[in-house]
N, CA, C and O atoms as a GROMACS GRO file, in nm:
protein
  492
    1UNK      N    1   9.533   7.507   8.538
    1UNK     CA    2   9.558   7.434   8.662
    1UNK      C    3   9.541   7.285   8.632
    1UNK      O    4   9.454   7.247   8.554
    2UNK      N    5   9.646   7.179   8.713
    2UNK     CA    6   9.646   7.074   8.610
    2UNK      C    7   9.499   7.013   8.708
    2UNK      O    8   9.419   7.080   8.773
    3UNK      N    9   9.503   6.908   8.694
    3UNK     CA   10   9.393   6.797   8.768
    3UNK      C   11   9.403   6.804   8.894
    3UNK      O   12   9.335   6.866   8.976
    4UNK      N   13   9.520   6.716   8.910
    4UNK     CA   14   9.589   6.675   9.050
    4UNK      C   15   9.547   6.848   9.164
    4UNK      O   16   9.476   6.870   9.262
    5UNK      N   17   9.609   6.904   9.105
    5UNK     CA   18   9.607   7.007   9.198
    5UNK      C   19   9.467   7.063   9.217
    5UNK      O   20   9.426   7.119   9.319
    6UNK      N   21   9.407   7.043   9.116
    6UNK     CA   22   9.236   7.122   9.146
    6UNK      C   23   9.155   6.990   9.256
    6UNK      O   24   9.054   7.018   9.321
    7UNK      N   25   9.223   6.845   9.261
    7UNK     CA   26   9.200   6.836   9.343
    7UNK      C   27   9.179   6.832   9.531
    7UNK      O   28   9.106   6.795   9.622
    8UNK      N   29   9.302   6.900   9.499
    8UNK     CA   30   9.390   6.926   9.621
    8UNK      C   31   9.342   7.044   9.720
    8UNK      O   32   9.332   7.060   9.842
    9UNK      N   33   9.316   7.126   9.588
    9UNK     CA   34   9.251   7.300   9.619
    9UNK      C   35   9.113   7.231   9.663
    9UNK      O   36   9.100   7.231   9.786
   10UNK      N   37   9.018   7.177   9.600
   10UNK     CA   38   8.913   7.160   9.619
   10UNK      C   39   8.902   7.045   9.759
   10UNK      O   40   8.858   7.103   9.858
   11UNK      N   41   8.925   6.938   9.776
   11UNK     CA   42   8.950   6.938   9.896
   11UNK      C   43   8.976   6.989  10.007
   11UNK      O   44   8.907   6.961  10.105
   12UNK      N   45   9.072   7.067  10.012
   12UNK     CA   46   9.094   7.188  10.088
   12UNK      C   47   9.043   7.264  10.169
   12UNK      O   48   9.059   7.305  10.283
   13UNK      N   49   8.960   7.275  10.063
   13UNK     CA   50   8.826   7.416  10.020
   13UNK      C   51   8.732   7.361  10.146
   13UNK      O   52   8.706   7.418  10.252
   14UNK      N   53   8.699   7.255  10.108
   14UNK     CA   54   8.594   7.169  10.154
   14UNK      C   55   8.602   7.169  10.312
   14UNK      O   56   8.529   7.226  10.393
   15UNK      N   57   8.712   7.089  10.332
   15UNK     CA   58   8.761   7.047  10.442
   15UNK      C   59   8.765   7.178  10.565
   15UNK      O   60   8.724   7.153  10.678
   16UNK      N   61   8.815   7.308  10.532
   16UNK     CA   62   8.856   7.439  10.579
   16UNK      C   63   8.712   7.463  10.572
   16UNK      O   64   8.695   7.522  10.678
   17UNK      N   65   8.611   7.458  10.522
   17UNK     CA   66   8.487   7.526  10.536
   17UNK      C   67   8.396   7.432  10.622
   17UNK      O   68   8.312   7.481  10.697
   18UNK      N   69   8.412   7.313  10.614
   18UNK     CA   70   8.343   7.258  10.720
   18UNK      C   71   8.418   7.238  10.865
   18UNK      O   72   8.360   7.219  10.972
   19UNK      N   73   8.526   7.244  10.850
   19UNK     CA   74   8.599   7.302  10.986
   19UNK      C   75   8.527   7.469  11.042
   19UNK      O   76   8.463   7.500  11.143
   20UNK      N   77   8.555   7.516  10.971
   20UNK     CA   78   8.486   7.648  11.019
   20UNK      C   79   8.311   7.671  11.008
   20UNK      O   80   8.243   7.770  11.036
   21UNK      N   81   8.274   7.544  10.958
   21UNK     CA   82   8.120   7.560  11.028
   21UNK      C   83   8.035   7.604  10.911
   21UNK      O   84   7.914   7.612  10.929
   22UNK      N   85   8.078   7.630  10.809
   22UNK     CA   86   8.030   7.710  10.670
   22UNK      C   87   8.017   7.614  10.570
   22UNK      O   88   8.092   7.521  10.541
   23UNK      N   89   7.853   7.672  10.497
   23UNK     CA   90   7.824   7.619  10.366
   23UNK      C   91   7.901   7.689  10.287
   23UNK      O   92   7.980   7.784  10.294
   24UNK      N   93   7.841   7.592  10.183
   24UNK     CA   94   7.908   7.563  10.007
   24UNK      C   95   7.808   7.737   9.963
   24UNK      O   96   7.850   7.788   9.859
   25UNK      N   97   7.701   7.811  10.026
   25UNK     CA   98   7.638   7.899  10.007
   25UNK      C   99   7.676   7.964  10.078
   25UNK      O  100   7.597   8.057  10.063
   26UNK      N  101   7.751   8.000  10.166
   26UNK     CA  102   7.877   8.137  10.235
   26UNK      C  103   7.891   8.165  10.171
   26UNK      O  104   7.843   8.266  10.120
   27UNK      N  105   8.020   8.038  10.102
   27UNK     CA  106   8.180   8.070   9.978
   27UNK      C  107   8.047   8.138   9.852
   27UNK      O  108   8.058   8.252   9.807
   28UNK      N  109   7.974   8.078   9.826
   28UNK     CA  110   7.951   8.166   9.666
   28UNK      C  111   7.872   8.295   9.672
   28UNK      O  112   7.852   8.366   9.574
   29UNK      N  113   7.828   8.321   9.800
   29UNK     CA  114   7.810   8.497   9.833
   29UNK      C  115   7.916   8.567   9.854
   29UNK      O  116   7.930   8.688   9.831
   30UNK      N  117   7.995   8.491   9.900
   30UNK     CA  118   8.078   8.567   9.951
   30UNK      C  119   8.207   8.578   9.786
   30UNK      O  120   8.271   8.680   9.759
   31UNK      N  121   8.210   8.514   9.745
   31UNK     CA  122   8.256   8.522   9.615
   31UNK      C  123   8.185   8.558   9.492
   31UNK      O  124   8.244   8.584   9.387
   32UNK      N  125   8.066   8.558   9.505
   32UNK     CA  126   7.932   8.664   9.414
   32UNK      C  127   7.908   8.498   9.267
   32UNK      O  128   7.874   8.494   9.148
   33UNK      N  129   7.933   8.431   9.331
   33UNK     CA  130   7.860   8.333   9.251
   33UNK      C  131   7.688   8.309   9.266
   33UNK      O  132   7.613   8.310   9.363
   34UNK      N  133   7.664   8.286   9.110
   34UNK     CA  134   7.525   8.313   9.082
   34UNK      C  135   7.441   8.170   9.200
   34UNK      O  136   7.333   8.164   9.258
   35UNK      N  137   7.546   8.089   9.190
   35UNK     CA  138   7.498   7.972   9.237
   35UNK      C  139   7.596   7.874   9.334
   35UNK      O  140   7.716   7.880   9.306
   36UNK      N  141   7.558   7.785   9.445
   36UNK     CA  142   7.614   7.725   9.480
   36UNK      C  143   7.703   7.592   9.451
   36UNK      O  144   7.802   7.545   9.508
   37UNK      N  145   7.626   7.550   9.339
   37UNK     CA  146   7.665   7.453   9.227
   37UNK      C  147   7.829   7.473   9.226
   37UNK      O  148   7.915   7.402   9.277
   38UNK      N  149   7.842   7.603   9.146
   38UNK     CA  150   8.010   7.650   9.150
   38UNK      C  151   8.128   7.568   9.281
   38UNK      O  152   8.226   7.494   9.274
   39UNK      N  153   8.074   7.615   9.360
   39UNK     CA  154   8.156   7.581   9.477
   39UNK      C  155   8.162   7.464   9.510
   39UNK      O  156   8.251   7.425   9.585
   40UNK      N  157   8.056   7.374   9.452
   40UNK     CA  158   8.032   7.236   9.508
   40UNK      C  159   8.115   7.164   9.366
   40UNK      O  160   8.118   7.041   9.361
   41UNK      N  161   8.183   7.249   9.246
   41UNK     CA  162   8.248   7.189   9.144
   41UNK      C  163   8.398   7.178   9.199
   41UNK      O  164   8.476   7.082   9.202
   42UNK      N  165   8.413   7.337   9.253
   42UNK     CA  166   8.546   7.378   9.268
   42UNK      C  167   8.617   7.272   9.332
   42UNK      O  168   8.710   7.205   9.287
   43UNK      N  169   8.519   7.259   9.525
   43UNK     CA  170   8.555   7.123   9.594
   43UNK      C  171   8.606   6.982   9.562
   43UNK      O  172   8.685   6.911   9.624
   44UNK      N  173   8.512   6.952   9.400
   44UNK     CA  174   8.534   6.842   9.366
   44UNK      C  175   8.646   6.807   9.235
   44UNK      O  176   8.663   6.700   9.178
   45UNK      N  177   8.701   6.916   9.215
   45UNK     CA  178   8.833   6.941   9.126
   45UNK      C  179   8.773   6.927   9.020
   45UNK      O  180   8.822   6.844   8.943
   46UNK      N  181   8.645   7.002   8.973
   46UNK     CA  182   8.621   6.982   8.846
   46UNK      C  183   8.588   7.120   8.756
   46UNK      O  184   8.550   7.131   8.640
   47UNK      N  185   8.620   7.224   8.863
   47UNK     CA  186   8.646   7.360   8.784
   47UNK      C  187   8.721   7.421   8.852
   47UNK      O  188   8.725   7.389   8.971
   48UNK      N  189   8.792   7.510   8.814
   48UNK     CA  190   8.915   7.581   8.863
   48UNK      C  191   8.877   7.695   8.938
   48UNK      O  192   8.759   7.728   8.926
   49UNK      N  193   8.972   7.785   9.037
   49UNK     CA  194   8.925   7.865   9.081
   49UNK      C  195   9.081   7.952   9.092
   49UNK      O  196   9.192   7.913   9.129
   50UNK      N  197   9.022   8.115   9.031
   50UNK     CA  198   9.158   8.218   9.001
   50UNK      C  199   9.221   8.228   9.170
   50UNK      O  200   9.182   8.179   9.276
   51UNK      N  201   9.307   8.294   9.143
   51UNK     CA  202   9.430   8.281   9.327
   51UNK      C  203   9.345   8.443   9.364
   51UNK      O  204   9.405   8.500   9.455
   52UNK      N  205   9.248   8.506   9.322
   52UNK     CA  206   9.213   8.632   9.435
   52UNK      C  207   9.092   8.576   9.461
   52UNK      O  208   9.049   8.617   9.569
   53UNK      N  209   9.007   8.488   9.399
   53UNK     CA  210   8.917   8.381   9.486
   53UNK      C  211   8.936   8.344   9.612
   53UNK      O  212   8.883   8.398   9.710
   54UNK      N  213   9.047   8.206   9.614
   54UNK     CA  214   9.154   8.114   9.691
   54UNK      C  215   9.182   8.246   9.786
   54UNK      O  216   9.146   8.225   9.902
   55UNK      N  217   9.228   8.355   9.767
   55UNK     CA  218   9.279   8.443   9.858
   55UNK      C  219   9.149   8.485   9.952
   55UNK      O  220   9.150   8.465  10.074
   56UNK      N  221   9.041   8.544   9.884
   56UNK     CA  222   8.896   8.548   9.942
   56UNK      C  223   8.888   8.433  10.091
   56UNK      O  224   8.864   8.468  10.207
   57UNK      N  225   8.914   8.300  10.044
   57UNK     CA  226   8.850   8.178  10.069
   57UNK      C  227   8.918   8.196  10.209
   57UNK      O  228   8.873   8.209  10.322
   58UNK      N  229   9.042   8.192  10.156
   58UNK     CA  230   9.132   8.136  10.255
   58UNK      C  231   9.106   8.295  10.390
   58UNK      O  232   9.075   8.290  10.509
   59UNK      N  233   9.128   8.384  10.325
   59UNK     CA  234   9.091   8.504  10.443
   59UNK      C  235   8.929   8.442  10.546
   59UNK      O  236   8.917   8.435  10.668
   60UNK      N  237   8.820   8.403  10.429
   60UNK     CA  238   8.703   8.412  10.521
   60UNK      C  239   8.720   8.312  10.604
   60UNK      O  240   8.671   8.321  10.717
   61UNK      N  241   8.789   8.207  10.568
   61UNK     CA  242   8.833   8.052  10.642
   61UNK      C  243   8.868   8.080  10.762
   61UNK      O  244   8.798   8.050  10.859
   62UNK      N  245   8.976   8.140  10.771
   62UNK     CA  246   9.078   8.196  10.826
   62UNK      C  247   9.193   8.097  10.855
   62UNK      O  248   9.229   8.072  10.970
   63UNK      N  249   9.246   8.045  10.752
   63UNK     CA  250   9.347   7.954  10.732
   63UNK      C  251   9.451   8.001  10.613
   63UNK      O  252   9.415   8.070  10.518
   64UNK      N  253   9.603   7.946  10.635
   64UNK     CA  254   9.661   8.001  10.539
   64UNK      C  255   9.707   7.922  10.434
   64UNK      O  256   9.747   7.806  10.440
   65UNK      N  257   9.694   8.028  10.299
   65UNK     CA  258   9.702   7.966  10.177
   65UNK      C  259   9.755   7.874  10.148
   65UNK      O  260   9.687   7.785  10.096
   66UNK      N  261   9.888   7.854  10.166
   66UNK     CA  262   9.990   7.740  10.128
   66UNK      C  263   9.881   7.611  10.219
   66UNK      O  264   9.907   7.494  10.195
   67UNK      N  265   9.808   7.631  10.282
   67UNK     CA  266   9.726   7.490  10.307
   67UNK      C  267   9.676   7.435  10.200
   67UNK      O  268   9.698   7.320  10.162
   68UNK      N  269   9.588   7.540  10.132
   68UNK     CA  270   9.492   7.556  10.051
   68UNK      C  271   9.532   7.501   9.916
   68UNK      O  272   9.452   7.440   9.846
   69UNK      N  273   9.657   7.525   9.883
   69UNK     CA  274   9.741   7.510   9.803
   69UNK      C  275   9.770   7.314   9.845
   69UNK      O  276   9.788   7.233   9.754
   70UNK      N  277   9.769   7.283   9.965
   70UNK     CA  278   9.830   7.138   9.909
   70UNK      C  279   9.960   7.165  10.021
   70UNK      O  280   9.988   7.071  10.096
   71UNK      N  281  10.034   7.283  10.031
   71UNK     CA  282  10.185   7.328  10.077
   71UNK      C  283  10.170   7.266  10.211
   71UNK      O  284  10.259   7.182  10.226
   72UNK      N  285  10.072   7.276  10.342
   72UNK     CA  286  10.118   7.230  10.471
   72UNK      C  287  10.012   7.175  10.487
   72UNK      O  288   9.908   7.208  10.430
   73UNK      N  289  10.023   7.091  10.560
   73UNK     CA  290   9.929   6.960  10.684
   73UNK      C  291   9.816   7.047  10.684
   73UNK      O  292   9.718   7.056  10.610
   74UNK      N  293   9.871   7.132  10.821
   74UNK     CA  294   9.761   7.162  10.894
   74UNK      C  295   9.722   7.330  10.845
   74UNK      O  296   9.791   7.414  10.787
   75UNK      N  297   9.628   7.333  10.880
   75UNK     CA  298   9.590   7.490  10.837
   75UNK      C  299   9.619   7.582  10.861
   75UNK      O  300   9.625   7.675  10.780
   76UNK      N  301   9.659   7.589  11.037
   76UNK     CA  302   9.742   7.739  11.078
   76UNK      C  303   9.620   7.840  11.080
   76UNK      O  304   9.593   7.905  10.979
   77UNK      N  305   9.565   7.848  11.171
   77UNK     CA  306   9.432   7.935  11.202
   77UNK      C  307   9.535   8.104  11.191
   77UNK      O  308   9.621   8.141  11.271
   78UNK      N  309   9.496   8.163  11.091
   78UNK     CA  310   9.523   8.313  11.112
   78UNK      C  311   9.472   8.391  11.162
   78UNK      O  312   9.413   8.466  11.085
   79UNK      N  313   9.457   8.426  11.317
   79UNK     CA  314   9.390   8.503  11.398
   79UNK      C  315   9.387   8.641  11.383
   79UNK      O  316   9.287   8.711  11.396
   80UNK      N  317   9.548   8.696  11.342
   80UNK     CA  318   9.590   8.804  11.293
   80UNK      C  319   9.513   8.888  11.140
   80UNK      O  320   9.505   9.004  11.100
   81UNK      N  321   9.471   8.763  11.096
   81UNK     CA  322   9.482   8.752  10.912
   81UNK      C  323   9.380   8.910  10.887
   81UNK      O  324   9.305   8.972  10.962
   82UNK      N  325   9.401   8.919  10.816
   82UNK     CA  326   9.302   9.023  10.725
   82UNK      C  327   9.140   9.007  10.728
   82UNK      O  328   9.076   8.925  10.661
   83UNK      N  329   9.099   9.080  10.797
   83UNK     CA  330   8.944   9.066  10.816
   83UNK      C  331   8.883   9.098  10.670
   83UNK      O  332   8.938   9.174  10.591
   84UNK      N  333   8.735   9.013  10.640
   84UNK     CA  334   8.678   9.042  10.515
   84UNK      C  335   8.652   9.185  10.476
   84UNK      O  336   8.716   9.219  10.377
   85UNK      N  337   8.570   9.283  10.530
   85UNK     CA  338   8.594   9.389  10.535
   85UNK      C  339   8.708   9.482  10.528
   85UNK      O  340   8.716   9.593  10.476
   86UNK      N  341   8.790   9.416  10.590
   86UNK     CA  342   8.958   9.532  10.490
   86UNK      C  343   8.963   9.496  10.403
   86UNK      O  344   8.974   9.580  10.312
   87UNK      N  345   8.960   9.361  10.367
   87UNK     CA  346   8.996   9.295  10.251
   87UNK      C  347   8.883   9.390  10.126
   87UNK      O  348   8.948   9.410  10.023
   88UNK      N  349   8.771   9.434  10.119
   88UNK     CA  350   8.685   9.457  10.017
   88UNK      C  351   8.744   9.614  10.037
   88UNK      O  352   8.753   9.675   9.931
   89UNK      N  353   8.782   9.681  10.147
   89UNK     CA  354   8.858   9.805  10.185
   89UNK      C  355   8.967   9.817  10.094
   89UNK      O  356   8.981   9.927  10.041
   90UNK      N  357   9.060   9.712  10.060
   90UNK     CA  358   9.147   9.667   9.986
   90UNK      C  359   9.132   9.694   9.826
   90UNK      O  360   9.184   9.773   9.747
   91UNK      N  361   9.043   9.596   9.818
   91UNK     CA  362   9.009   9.609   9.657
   91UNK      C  363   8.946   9.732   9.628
   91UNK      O  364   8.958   9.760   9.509
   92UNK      N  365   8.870   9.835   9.709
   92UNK     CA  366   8.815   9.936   9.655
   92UNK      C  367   8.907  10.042   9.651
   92UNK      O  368   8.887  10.123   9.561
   93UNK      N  369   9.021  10.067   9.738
   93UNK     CA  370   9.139  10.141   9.678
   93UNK      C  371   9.200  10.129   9.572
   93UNK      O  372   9.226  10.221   9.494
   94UNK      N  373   9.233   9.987   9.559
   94UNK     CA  374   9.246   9.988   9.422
   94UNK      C  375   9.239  10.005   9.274
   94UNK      O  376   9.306   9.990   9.172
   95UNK      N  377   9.065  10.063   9.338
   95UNK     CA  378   9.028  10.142   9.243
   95UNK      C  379   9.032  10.274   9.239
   95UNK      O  380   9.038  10.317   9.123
   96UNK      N  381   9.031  10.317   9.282
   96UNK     CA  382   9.094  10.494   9.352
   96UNK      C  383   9.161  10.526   9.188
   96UNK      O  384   9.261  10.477   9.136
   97UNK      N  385   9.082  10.608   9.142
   97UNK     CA  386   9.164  10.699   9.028
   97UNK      C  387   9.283  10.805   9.105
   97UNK      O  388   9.327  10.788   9.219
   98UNK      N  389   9.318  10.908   9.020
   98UNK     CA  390   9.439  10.987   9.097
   98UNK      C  391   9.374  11.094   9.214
   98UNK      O  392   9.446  11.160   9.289
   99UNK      N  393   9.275  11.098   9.215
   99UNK     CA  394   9.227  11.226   9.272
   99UNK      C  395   9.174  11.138   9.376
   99UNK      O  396   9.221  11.170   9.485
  100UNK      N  397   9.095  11.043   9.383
  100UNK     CA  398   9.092  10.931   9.462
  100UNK      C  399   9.192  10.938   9.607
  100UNK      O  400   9.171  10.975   9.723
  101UNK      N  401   9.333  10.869   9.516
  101UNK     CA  402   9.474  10.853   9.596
  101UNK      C  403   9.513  10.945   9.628
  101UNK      O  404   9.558  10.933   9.741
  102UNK      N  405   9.526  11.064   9.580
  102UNK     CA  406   9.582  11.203   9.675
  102UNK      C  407   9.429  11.242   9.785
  102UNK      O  408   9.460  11.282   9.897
  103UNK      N  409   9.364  11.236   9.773
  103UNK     CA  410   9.223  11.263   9.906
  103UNK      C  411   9.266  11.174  10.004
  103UNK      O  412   9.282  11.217  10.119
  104UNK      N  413   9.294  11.006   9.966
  104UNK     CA  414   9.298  10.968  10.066
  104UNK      C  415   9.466  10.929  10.134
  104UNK      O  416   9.464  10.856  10.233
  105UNK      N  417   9.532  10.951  10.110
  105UNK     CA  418   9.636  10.991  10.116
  105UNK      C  419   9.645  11.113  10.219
  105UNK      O  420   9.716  11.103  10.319
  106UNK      N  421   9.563  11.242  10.190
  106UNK     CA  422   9.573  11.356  10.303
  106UNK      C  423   9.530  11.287  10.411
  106UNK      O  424   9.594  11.291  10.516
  107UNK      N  425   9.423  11.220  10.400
  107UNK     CA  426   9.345  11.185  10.495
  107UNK      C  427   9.445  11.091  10.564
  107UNK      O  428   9.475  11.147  10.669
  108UNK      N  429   9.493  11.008  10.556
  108UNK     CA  430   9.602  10.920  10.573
  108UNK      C  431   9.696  10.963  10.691
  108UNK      O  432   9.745  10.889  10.777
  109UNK      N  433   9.714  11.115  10.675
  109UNK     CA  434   9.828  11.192  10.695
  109UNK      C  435   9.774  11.285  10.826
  109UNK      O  436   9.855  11.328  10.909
  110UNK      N  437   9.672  11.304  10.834
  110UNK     CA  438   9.635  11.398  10.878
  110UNK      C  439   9.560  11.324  11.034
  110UNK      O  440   9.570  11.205  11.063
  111UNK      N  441   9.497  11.413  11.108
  111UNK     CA  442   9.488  11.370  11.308
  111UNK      C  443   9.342  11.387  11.227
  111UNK      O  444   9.321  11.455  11.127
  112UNK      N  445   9.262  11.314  11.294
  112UNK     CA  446   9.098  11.281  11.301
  112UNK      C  447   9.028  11.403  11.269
  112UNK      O  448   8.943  11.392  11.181
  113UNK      N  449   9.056  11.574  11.347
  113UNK     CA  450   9.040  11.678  11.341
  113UNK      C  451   9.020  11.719  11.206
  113UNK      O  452   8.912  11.746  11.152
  114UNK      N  453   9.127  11.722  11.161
  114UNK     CA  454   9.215  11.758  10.997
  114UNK      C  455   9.119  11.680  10.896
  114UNK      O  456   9.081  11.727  10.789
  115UNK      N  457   9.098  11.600  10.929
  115UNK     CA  458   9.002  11.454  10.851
  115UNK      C  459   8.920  11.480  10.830
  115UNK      O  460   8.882  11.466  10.714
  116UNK      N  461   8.850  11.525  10.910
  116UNK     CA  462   8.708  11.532  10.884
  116UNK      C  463   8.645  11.632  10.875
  116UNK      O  464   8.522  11.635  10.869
  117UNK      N  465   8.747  11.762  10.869
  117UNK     CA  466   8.771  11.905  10.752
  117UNK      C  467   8.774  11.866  10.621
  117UNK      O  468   8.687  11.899  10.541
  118UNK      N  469   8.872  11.798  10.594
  118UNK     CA  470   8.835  11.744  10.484
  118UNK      C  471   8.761  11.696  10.384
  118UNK      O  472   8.745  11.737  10.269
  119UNK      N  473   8.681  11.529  10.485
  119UNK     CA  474   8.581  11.545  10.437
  119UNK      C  475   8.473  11.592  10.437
  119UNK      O  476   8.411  11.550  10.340
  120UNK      N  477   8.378  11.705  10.536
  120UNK     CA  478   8.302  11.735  10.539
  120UNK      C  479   8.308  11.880  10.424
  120UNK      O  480   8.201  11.938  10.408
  121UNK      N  481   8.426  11.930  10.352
  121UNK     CA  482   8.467  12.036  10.264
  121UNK      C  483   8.398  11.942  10.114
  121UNK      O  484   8.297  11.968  10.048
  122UNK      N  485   8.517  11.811  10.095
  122UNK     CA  486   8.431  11.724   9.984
  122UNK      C  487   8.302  11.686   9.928
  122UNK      O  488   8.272  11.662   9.811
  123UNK      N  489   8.215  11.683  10.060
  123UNK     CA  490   8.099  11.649  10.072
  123UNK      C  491   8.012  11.756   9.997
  123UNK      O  492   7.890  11.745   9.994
   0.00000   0.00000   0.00000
């Protein structure tokens, strides 16, 4: 990521979190940094931060990316957006081996009833 732009992100960062009322110690729990230091680099464009971070950020913010990015003015409050909790709902499917994805998949498929035959059979 060149300069210019880490400063842009980091600004951003900054700006979107003190709009929404949040420390520099939210973002690095909430991103599992050992320390707050991190976040107070990222802000200042002097370490980079990967795009499922930025994606993190921007969900807990609740502003959308292309802000974050530098792309628009204003932030665009996502009221709709992806709550943190789906979001970690998200990544843990992703881990779903095959037997995983076909369980939840029935479950998927099936009326509340059916469901919880299911899982109480698994259990």
């Amino acid at each position: 990521m060149d300069k210019e732009l880490k400063l842009v992100i980091g600004s951003r960062i900054k700006q979107a979190r003190n709009n929404a009322g949040k420390l520099q110690k939210d973002l690095s729990n909430l991103l599992g940094y050992e320390s707050q230091s991190i976040i107070s680099e990222i802000e200042n464009g002097k370490k980079d931060i990967d795009a499922s971070d930025l994606f993190k950020i921007a969900v807990f913010l609740r502003v959308d990316i292309s802000y974050l990015y530098g792309v628009d003015e204003k932030p665009q409050i996502q009221l709709d957006s992806i709550k943190l909790d789906e979001l970690k709902m998200i990544e843990d499917v992703r881990k779903f081996d095959e037997t995983d994805k076909i369980i939840f998949n029935q479950l998927r498929e099936r009326n509340d009833n059916k469901s919880k035959k299911i899982l109480s059979f698994s259990s």
